[in-house]
C-alpha positions, 0 to 999 in steps of 0.5 A: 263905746263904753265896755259894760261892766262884767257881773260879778257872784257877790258874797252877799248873793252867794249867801242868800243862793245856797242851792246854786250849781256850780262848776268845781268840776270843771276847774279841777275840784273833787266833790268833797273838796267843794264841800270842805270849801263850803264848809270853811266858808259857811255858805257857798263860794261865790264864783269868784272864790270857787276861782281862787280855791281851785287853782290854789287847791290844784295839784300844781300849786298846794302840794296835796298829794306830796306834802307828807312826803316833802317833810323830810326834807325838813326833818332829816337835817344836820347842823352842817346842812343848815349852816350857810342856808340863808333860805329853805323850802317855802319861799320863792327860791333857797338862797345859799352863803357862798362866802364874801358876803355873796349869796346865790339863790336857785330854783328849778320847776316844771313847765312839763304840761304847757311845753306839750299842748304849746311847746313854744310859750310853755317852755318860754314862760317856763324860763319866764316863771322861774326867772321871776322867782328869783328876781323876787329874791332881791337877786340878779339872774345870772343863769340858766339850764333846762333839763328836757325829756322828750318822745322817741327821736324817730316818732313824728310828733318828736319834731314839732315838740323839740323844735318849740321847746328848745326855740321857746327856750332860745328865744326867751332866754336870749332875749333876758340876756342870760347865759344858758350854761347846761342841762340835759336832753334824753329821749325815750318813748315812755315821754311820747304824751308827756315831754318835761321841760324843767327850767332852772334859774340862778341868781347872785345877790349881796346878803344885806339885799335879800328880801322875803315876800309877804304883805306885813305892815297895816296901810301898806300898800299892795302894787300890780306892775308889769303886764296887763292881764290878759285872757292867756293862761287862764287855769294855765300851769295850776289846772293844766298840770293837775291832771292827766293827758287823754290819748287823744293828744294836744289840747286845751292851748288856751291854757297855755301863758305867753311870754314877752322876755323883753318886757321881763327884762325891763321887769328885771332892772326896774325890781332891781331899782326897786329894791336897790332903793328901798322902795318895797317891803317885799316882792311876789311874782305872778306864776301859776293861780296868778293874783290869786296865788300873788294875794292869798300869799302875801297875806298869809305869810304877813299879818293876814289882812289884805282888801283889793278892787279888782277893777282896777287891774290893768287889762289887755283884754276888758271882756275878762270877768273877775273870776277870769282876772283871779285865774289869768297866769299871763306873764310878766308880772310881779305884786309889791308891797309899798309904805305909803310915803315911799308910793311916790317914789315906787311909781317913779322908778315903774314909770322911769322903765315905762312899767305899768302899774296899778294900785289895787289895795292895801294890807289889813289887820282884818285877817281876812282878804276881801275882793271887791269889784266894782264896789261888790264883795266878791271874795271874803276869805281867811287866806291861810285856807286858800294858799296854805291849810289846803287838803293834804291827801294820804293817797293809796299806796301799792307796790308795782304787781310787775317789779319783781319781775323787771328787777330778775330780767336781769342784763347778765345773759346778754351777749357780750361783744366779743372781739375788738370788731365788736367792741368798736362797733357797740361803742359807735353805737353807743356813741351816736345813740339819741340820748348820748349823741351830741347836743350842738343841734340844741345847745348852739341856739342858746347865748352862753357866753353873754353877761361875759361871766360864763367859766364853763358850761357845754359840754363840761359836766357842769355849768360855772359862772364868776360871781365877783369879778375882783376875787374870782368866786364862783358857783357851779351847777349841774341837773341829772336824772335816770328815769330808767334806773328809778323805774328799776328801783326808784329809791336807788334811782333817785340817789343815782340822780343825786350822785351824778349831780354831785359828782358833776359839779366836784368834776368842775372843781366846786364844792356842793353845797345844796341842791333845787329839785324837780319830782316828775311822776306820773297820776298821784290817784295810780297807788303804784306811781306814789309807791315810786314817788314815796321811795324817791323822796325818801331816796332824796332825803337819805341820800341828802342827810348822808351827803349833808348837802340841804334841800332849799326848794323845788317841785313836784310835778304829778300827772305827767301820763297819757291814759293809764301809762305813766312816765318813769319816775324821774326826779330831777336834781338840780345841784349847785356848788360852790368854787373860791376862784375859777381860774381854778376850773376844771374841764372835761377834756384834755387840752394837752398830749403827754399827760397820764390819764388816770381813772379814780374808783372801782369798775363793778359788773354794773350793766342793769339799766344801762345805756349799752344794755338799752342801746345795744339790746332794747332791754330794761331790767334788772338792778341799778348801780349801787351809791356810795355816799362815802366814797362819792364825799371822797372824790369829790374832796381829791378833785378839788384839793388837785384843782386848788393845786393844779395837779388835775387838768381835766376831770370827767364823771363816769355815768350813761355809757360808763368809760367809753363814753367819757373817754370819746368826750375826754378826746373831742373837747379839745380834739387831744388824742389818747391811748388807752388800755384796760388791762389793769381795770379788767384784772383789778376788778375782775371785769371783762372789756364789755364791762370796762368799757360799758359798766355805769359803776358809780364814784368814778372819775376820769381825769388827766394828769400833767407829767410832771405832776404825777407823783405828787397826784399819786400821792394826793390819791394815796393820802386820801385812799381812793382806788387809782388806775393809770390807763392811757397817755394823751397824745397827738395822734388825731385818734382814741386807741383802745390798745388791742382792741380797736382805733377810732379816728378823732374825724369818725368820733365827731361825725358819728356823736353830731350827726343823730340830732341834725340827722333827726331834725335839721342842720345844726344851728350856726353851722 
């Protein structure tokens, strides 16, 4: 039996209908957006247009609430910051020169909304989605990470969103056959309603393959391959992640996309075919606002023309209206733009990997994007107004009634531990805390070895991957945040997060060189949350021009709350850099005993937001760390010139839990004792052991030191004038001593740092 055509709102019936009503409500428009698309257009939009507005319009996708802010990136730049940027903010993905005619292309984005009504799909289509961003590129992914925010480890809908994400991101990941090399994982109950899931993915490609996506060329044509459309998705991650959660918990799962990382993956080598042999102009993925975002996009950023028929967009689902085809985010699929002559050969390659494909179109010089269906207009539109002259929103703007307060309870009349009894035990505490306690339970369900290219990645302080097989380049990757430190001071807070991401990749022996950004805030219409949001860019955006490190790209992701209480501000810093051979690599632990343990910068009395005064005291308050941009440049230039010269044998960054937790990690990567003493820290920069031990002090590092080499890395240390400590000697002792004050046994550091998360939701995978 023949499925009876859906009926469409055509142009011409729109034109004659003014007085229709119309549910722009319902798909996320405020009135006097309606009304401004009433006014572009000259008449009302017919549904197939108010369809294509509204997602495009949404939050998620056109950046209203965020673009004046996002300017600074762009502004705020040096002649260094550019110099080997190849691609920057506004396409699918930055790409950076990473030297020898390679270039890497990365990106990191939010699945944060999807990832709570479905954990699973959402954050496997969250893989998905960024993966397609970079194969559009021209790249080959090559990595992944995910930086993941989730409730309170104890409340019992913890569970259920932690196992579907981190499965979700297992399973699709795994499938692809890319190496998940790092990431970040903290729980705290201000993510209850709202876990973030952000998905990083990285590519390698050859400069003379890097390819753009727009829809140039008048006769091109315009190709949909990949998945069928389906019914999934729709209004998915552009609608969902417009909006704020109610109390009332998980909703709204038709919106959720699902994902096959198998047909990906055959979506993967066929592009790859397909740009290897010259067969396309340029190459979109369909994201979020699907084959709305795919071809307002291309046209606009081509000669402006496109017509398409809709109808012949390959379904899975043939009860699908037109207004539902334009909305559907289902996965897997990518839009191309073909030369006639090469058509043939474009469906050869498509057909060789068992890709279907459908012809919708072709690009115009109209400057208009005409949508048939079934021989009737139903979209006549300048697509510059759907995907990129959008409302921009100066939104109100207010500074939080309770900071000043906050920011005076300050950590300094906490109880200090007083005895090595104490010191031992607020360190265990430490140690075996949710969001400092191992992440095995997590990390042994991603493949992070396959592709055979993986240098470093879990627990190092970042992830490394060879890039040329023949020369030994490599590129390096790390994300962090401090959503507790930005709630104090989001300005500092974001600086923090760019800081540690620095730091992080110099411990592995890389150069940064760029870095890929996730902005998770709470309701953009709360005056106090784009306070938070506005001090984080411009946080960002300094921090960046002092580091001379460019912004290629990223996302912002507002609405994350439930009711009126929003999340801490946490924007997300994806840094990448760059290393000239990783037999060069530098890991975060000791591999050998006798080698002299050395901490490189200066221990301030910095325990405001601290992981000890949150873990040990329940308390929030008072002022974060302060950033040294300068001194961070420093370190980071004597790391590298002691792995380039092999005088550093590991290398560990100084962050949450300050100098015992780094010590405790140093000890079990290898499972390498150690002795150390903090006589010296406590009387060169008059601390107390608490601080010592505890203090998140910034530009620091915790290295070892080949015997042998000790004079020539006290001298590198002297040359470039950066504060040295020797505390401690590695050893065969099976145990961390801090002298005269506690012991605690390799055994009791291992079981006490892998029990919380297996303890919480099960045995640890593979164990």
């Amino acid at each position: 039996m023949t499925t009876p055509i859906a009926v469409a709102d055509t142009v011409s019936n729109a034109a004659a209908t003014p007085e229709k009503e119309q549910p722009y409500a319902a798909l996320g428009l405020k009135e006097d957006e309606y009304l401004k698309i009433r006014e572009i257009l000259g008449r009302r939009p017919t549904s197939g247009e108010l369809a294509m507005y509204s997602v495009m319009w949404s939050e998620h996708c056109s950046y209203k609430s965020s673009k004046n802010y996002l300017r600074q990136f762009g502004t705020k730049v040096s002649p260094k910051m550019t110099k080997n940027l190849m691609v920057g903010m506004g396409e699918n993905a930055g790409v950076v020169d990473v030297g020898e005619g390679w270039a890497v292309t990365f990106k990191i984005e939010s699945h944060n909304h999807p990832s709570y009504i479905e954990p699973f799909q959402g954050a496997a289509t969250g893989v998905g989605g960024i993966v397609r961003d970079i194969i559009s590129m021209g790249a080959r992914p090559v990595a992944v990470m995910d930086a993941l925010r989730f409730g309170a480890i104890d409340h019992p809908d913890t569970a259920r969103v932690v196992h579907g994400v981190v499965s979700g991101i297992s399973f699709y990941g795994n499938c692809l056959g890319l190496p998940n090399i790092g990431g970040e994982t903290y729980f705290d109950s201000v993510y209850q309603g709202n876990p973030l899931v952000n998905a990083l993915a990285v590519g390698v490609l050859r400069h003379e393959d890097l390819h753009l996506a727009n829809a140039r060329g008048v006769g091109n044509v315009v190709v949909l391959f990949g998945a069928r459309t389906g019914g999934d998705g729709i209004g998915g991650a552009s609608i969902l992640a417009s909006d704020s959660f109610s109390a009332g918990g998980p909703t709204k799962r038709p919106a959720v996309q699902v994902g096959d990382p198998f047909a990906e993956k055959v979506l993967i080598e066929c592009c790859l075919e397909l740009f290897a042999k010259k067969l396309v102009e340029g190459i979109q993925d369909l994201g979020a606002a699907g084959i709305s975002c795919a071809t307002s996009e291309l046209a606009s950023n081509g000669d402006g023309g496109m017509f398409i028929e809709l109808e012949r967009v390959l379904l899975r689902d043939p009860n699908l209206t037109a207004e539902e085809i334009l909305m559907s985010e289902s996965q897997e699929r990518m839009m191309a733009v073909v030369t006639p002559e090469k058509l043939e050969g474009f469906l050869a390659v498509t057909a060789k990997w068992d890709v279907e494909t459908s012809v919708l179109g072709h690009v115009t010089d109209t400057g208009r994007l005409i949508i048939n269906w079934h021989g009737e207009e139903i979209v006549n539109v300048e697509p510059r107004t759907v995907a990129i002259d959008g409302p921009v929103y100066d939104r109100p703007v207010a500074y939080p009634g309770w900071l000043d307060a906050l920011r005076a309870d300050t950590a300094a009349g906490l109880a200090r531990p007083t005895t090595g009894d104490d010191l031992r035990a607020q360190f265990l505490a430490l140690l075996g805390s949710p969001n400092l306690a191992d992440k095995t339970w997590l990390t042994n369900q991603y493949d992070k070895y396959v592709m055979g290219n993986t240098a470093l990645s879990f627990p190092d302080d970042g992830g490394m991957v060879r890039v040329d097989e023949e020369s030994g380049l490599g590129f390096a990757v790390a994300t962090d945040a401090n959503g507790r430190y930005c709630q104090l001071d989001p300005y500092r807070g974001a600086q923090l997060a760019l800081a540690e991401a620095f730091r992080n990749v110099a411990a592995t022996g890389a150069t940064p060189v760029a870095i890929s950004d996730c902005l998770n805030f709470g309701s953009p219409e709360n005056p106090e949350v784009m306070w938070q949001f506005g001090q984080a860019v411009e946080g960002l955006a300094d921090g960046c021009l002092a580091l001379e490190i460019p912004v290629t790209g990223g996302n912002v992701s507002f609405y994350n709350q439930t009711g009126d209480v929003p999340i801490h501000p946490t924007p997300v810093v994806a840094m990448l850099g760059v290393i000239k051979d990783v037999a060069t690599r530098i890991p975060s632990g000791w591999q050998d005993e006798g080698n002299n343990i050395y901490l490189l910068g200066v221990t301030r009395h910095e325990l405001d937001g601290s992981a000890w005064a949150g873990t040990i005291h329940d308390h929030l308050g008072g002022v974060p760390p302060l950033v040294d941009f300068d001194a961070e440049q420093r370190l980071a230039g004597l790391i590298a010139a002691g792995g380039e010269q092999s005088l550093v044998a590991s290398a560990h960054d100084l962050a949450d839990g300050g100098l015992g937790q780094a010590l405790a990690e140093a000890v079990m990567r290898f499972g390498i004792g150690a002795r150390v003493w903090l006589t010296e820290i406590m009387e060169r920069d008059g601390v107390d052991a608490a601080t010592a031990l505890f203090s998140e002090s910034t530009a620091r590092m915790l290295v070892s030191v080949p015997r042998e080499d000790d004079v020539r890395f006290q001298g590198l240390c002297e040359g470039r004038n950066y504060p040295v400590l020797r505390i401690g000697v590695t050893d065969n002792s099976g145990t961390l001593e801090v002298q005269d004050l506690f012991t605690v046994s390799l055994d009791q550091l291992r079981g006490t740092h892998r029990a919380t998360l297996s303890d919480a939701f099960g045995p640890v995978i593979g164990q």
